[in-house]
N, C-alpha and C positions, 0 to 999 in steps of 0.2 A: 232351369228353363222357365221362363216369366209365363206366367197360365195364356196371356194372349197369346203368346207363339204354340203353346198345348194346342188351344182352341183352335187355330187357323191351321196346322198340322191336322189334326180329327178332322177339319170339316174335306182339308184336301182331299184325305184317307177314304171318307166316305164318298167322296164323288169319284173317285176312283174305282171302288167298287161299285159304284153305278154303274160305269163302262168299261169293266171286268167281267162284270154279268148275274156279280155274287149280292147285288140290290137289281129292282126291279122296279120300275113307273108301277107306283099304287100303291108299291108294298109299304104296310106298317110297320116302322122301325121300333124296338124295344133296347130301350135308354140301358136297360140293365143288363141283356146280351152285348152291344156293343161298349160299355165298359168291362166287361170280360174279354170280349175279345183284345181288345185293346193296354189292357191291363193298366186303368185308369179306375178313376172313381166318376161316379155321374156329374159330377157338377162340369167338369172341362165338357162333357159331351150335350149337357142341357144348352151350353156355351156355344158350339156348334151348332146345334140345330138349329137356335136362335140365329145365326149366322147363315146358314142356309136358306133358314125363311126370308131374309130378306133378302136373298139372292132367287126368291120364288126356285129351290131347286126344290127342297119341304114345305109341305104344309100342315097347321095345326086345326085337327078337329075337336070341339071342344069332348070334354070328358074321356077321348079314345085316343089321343095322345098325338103324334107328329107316321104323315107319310110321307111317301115321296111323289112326289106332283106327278098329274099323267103325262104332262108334256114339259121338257124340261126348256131354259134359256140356253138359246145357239150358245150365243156368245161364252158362256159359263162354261157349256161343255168343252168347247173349243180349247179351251186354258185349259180345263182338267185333261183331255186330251193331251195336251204337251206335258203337263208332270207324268199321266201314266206313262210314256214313254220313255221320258226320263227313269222313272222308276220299274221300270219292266228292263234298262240297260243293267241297272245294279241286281235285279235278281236275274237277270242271265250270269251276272259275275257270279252269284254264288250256286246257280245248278253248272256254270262250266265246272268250278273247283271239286264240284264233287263228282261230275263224270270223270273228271282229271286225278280225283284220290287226292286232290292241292289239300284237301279237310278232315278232320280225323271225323269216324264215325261216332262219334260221343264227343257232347260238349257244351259247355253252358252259352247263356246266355250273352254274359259278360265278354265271352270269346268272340262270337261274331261279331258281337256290339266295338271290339277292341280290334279286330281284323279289317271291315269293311268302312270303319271309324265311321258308324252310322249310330245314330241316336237313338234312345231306349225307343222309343215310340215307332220307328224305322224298323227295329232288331226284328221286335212282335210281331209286325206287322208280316212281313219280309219271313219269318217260321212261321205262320199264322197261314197264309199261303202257300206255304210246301207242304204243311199241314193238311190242309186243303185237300190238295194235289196229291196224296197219297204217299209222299215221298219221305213225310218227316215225322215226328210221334215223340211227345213229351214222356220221360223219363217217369216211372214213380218216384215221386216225389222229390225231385231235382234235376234239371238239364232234360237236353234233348239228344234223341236217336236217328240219325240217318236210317232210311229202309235201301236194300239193294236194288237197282235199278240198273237195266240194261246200259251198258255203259261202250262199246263197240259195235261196229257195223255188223258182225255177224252174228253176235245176241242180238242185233233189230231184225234181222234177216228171220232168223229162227223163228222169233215172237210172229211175226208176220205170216210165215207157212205153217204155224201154230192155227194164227186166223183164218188163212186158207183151207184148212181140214175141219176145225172146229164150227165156225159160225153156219155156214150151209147144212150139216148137219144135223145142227140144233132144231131146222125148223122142219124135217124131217121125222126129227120126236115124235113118237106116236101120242106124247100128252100134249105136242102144243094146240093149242087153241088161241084165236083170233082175240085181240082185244079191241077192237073200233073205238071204245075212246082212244086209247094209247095212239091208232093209227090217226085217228084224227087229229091230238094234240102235233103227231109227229110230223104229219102232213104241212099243220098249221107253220112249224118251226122251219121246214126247209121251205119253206113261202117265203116267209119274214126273211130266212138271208138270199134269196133271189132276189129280193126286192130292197133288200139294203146296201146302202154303200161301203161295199167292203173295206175300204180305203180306209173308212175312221172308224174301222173293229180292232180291238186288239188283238194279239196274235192269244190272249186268253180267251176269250169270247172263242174266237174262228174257230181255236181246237178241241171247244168242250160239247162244238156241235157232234160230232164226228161219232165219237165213243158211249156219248146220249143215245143217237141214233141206234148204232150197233147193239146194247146193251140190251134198250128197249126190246130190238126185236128181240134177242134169243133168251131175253125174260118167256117171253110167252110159249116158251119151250115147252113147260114145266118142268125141265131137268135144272135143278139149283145146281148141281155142279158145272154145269156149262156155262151157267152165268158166274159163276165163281171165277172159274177159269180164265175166262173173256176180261174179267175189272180187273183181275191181276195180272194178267198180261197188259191191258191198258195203261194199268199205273208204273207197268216196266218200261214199257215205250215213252211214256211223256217226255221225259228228259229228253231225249233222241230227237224229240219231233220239234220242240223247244229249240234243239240248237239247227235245226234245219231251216234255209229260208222257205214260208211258205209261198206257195204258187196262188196269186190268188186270182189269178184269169181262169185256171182250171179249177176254181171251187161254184163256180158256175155248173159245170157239166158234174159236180160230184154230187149237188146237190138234186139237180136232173134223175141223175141217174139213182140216189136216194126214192124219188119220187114216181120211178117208174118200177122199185121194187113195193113200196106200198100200191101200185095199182095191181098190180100182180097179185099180192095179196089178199087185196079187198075184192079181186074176181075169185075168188076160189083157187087162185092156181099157185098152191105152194110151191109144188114141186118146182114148175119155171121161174118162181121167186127164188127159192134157193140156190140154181144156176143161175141167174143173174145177180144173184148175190156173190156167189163164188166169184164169175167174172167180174164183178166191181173191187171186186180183195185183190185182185190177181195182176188187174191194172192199176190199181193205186202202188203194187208191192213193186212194179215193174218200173215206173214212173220216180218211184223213191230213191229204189237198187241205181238209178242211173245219177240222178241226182248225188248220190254218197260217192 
């Protein structure tokens, strides 16, 4: 592959995770993480940045290296918008095949790169993201490992009255204690998607609010097994929720109803927090069960 088509692949890559959610307006990028992640050497990616910059998506400050601008070009996004789309249809092909068993659970690189007839840089990227996502985990020292993940509607079922018994109780903990930053951050976050146009979120972004949210709370449990519990059930469900279309008229009223369990909290009143936490598990699980 000719280093320009490198270059203009990296930079697509990277604007993609802009609006995946895994870059962030301001954030300082480091040239030497993402050629790891990418499994490049820095010059394609110095190549891109350059490339960006004059697409005002980065900016260079002197001696502190390259960000990513606070406010980005429509029109730029727009386009990167239709490749993530594009490229959120080919990693749906490969979490279908492994809910389906279509893939073995062990298996190099070279195999998906030769199955999906996608490009080194595609392959990485594309396990790099499942990676991510909890579902997939490099091999010592060769190839990669599938993790199990709910894979039928009655393991979603399960995981779900999992969450219906476990999360409410969590804040019930005789250790938890309040964190007002965290609540304010959290507050902060279901602001931002009432106020955003869910239309041009990706279905990445939409579903990593959700399990933030939950997480957060029953952190302040104090009980680390609860919170243990909750992200590995999380990461059993993702697949599932992936292959679901989501509703996103009703992430209006989720987010709502997110924000009426931190008022509850910040009054003192766990206990009614934790019933309306129950209730909010109990209609999402309802809302889902019908959809399946």
């Amino acid at each position: 592959m000719a280093n320009g088509d490198v270059t203009s692949k990296i930079a697509k890559m990277i604007l993609q995770e802009l609006l995946s959610g895994d870059l962030s307006c301001g954030e300082h990028i480091n040239a030497n993480s993402l050629a790891d992640h990418y499994g490049v050497s820095r010059t394609p990616i110095r190549e891109a940045l350059k490339e960006l910059e004059i697409k005002s998506v980065v900016i260079r400050k002197p001696n502190r290296g390259y960000f990513i601008a606070d406010e980005l070009p429509r029109d730029v996004m727009d386009w990167a918008k239709t490749q993530l789309e594009e490229s959120a249809d080919e990693y749906q092909t490969l979490v279908n095949d492994w809910l389906e068993d279509a893939i073995p659970e062990e298996f190099t690189e070279q195999f998906i790169k030769d199955r999906y007839n996608w490009t080194k840089l595609k392959t990485t990227a594309m396990l790099s993201r499942a990676n991510r996502e909890g579902w997939a985990e490099r091999k010592p020292g060769y190839g990669w490992k599938l993790l199990q993940v709910a894979k039928t509607a009655e393991a979603f079922s399960q995981i779900y009255r999992l969450r219906i018994a476990l999360e409410p109780a969590a804040l019930l903990e005789p250790t938890f204690q309040l964190d007002h930053k965290v609540l304010k951050e959290l507050r902060a976050a279901q602001k931002r998607m009432l106020a955003a146009d869910v239309g041009s979120l990706s279905n990445e972004v939409i579903l990593s609010y959700g399990p933030n949210f939950h997480e957060e709370l029953i952190r302040m449990s104090g009980n680390p097994y609860f919170l243990m519990a909750l992200q590995q059930a999380n990461r059993m469900r993702k697949l599932m929720e992936y292959k679901a279309p989501i509703d996103r008229e009703r992430l209006e009223e989720q987010y709502s109803e997110h924000l009426e369990i931190l008022d509850l909290l910040e009054a003192g009143n766990v206990v009614d927090a934790s019933y309306k936490l129950r209730q909010h598990l109990v209609g999402a699980f309802a809302r889902k069960s019908r959809a399946s």
